[in-house]
OpenMM code with the backbone's topology and positions (N, CA, C; nanometers):
from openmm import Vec3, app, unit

residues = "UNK UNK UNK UNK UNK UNK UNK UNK UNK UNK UNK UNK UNK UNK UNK UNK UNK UNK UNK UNK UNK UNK UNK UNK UNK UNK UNK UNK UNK UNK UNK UNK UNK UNK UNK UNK UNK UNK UNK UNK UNK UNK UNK UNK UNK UNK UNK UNK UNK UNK UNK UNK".split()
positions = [
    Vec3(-10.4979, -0.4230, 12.4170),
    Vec3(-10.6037, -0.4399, 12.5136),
    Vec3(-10.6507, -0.5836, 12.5134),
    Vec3(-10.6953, -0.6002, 12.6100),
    Vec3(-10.7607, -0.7912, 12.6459),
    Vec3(-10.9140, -0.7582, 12.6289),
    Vec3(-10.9813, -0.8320, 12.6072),
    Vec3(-11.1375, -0.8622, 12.5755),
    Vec3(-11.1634, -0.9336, 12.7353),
    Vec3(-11.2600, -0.8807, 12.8253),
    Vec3(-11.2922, -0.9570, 12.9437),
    Vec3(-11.4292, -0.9014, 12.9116),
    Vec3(-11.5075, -1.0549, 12.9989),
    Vec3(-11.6542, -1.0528, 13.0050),
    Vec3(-11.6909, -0.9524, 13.1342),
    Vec3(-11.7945, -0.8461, 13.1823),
    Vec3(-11.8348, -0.7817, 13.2695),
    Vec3(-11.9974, -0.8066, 13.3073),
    Vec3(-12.0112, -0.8815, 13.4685),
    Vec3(-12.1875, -0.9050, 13.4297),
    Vec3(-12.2349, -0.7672, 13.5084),
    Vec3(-12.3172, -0.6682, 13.5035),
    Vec3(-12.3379, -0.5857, 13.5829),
    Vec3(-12.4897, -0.5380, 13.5844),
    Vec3(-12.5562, -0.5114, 13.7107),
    Vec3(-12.6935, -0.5369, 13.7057),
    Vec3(-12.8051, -0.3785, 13.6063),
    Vec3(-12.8778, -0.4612, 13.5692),
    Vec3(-12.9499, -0.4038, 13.4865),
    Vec3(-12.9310, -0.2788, 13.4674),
    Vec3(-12.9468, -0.1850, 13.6339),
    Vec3(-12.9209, -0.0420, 13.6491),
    Vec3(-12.8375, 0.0183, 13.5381),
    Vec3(-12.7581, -0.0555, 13.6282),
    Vec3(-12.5819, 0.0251, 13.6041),
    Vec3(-12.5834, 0.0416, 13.4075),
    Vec3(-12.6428, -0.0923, 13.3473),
    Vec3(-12.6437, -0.0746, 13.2015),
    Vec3(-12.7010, 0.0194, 13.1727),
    Vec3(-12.8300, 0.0719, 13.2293),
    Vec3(-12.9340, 0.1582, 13.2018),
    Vec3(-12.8452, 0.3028, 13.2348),
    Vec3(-12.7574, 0.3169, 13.3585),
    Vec3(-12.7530, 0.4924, 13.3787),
    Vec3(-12.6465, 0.4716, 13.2608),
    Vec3(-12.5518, 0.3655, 13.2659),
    Vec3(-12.4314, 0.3612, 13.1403),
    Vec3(-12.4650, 0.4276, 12.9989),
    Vec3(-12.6328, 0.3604, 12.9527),
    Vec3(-12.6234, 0.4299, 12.8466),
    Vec3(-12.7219, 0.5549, 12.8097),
    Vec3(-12.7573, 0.5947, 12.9449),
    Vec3(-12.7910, 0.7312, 12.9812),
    Vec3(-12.6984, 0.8449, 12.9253),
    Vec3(-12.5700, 0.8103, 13.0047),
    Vec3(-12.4345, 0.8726, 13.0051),
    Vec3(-12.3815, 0.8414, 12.8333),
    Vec3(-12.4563, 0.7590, 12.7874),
    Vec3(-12.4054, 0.7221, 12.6293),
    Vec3(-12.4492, 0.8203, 12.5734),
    Vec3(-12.5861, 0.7991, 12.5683),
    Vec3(-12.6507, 0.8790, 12.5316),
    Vec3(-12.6674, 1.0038, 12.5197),
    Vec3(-12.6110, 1.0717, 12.6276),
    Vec3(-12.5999, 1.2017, 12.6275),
    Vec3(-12.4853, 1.2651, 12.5719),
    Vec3(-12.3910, 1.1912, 12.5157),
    Vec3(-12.2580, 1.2225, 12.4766),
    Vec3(-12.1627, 1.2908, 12.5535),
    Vec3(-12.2030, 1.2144, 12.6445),
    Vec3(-12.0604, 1.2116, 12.7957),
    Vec3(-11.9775, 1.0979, 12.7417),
    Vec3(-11.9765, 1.0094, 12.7047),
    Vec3(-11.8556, 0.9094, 12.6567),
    Vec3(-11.9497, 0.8658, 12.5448),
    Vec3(-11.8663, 0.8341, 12.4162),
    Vec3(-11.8705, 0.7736, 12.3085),
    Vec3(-11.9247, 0.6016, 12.3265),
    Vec3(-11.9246, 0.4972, 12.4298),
    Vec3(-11.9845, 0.4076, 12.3888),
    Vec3(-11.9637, 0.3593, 12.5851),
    Vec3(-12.0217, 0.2399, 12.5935),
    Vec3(-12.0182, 0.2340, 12.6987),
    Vec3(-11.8896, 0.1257, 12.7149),
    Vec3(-11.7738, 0.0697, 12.6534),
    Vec3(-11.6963, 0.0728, 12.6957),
    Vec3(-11.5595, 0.1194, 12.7168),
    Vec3(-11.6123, 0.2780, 12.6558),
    Vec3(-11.5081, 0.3888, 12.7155),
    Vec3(-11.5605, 0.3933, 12.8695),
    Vec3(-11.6702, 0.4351, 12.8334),
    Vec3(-11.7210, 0.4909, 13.0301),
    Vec3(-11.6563, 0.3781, 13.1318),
    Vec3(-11.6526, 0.2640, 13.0797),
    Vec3(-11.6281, 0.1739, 13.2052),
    Vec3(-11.4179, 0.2047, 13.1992),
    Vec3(-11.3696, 0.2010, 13.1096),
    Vec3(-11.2919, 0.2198, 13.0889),
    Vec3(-11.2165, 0.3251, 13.2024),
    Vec3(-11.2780, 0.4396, 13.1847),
    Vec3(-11.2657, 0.5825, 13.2048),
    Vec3(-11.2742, 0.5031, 13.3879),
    Vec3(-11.4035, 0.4355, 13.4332),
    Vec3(-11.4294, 0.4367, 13.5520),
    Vec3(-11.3518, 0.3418, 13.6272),
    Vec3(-11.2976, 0.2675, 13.5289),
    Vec3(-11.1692, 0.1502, 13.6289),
    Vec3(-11.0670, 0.2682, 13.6236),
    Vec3(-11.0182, 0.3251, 13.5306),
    Vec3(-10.9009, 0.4078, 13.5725),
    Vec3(-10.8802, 0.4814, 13.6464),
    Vec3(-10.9737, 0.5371, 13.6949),
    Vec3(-11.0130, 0.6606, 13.7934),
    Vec3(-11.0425, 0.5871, 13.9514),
    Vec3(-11.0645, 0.4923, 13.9492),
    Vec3(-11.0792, 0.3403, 14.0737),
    Vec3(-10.9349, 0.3604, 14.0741),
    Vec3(-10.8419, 0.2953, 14.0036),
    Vec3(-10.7301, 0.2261, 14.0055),
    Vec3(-10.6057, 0.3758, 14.0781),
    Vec3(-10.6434, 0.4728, 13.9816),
    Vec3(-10.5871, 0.5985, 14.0182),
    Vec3(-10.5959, 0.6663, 14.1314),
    Vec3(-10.7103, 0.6277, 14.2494),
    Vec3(-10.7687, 0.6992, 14.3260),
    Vec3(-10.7214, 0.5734, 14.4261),
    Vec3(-10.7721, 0.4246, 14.4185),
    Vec3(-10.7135, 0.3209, 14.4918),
    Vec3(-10.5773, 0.2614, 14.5142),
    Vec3(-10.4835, 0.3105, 14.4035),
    Vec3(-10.3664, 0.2248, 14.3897),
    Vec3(-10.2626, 0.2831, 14.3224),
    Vec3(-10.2985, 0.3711, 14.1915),
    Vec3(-10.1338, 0.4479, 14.1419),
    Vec3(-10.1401, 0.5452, 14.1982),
    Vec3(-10.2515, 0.6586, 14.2645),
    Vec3(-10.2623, 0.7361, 14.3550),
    Vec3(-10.1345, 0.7423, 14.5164),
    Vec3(-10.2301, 0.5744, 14.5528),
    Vec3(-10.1134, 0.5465, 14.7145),
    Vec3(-10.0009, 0.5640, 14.6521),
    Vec3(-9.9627, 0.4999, 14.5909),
    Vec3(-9.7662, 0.4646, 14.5703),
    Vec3(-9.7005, 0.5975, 14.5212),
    Vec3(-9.8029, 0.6711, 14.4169),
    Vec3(-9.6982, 0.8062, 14.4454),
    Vec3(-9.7105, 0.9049, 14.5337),
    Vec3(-9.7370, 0.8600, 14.6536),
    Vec3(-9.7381, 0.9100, 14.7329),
    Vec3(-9.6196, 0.8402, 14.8509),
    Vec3(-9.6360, 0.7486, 14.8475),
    Vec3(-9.4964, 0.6571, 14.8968),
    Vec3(-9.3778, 0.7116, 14.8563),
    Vec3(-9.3619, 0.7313, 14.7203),
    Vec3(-9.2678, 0.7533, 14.6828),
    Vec3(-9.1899, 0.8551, 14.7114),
] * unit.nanometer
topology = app.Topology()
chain = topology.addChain("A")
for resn in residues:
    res = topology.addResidue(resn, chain)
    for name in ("N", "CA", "C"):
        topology.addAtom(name, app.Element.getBySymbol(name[0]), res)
């Protein structure tokens, strides 16, 4: 895995560790984790197997 910086506004930290908190994901950079993949899956490896 690569280390990248993320700036994201106050909110988003706050429901993030809402969702921490409640033990829906283990830390908040699983959740973001979890939420690019599900972007990426839904935006982009989704289309192409469907091309295919």
């Amino acid at each position: 895995m690569k280390l990248i910086t993320l700036h994201l506004p106050e909110t988003y930290i706050k429901d993030l560790d809402i969702l921490v908190n409640g033990r829906y994901y283990p830390n908040r950079a699983e959740a973001i984790r979890i939420a690019i993949r599900d972007l990426l899956n839904d935006e982009v490896w989704g289309k192409n197997q469907i091309v295919r």
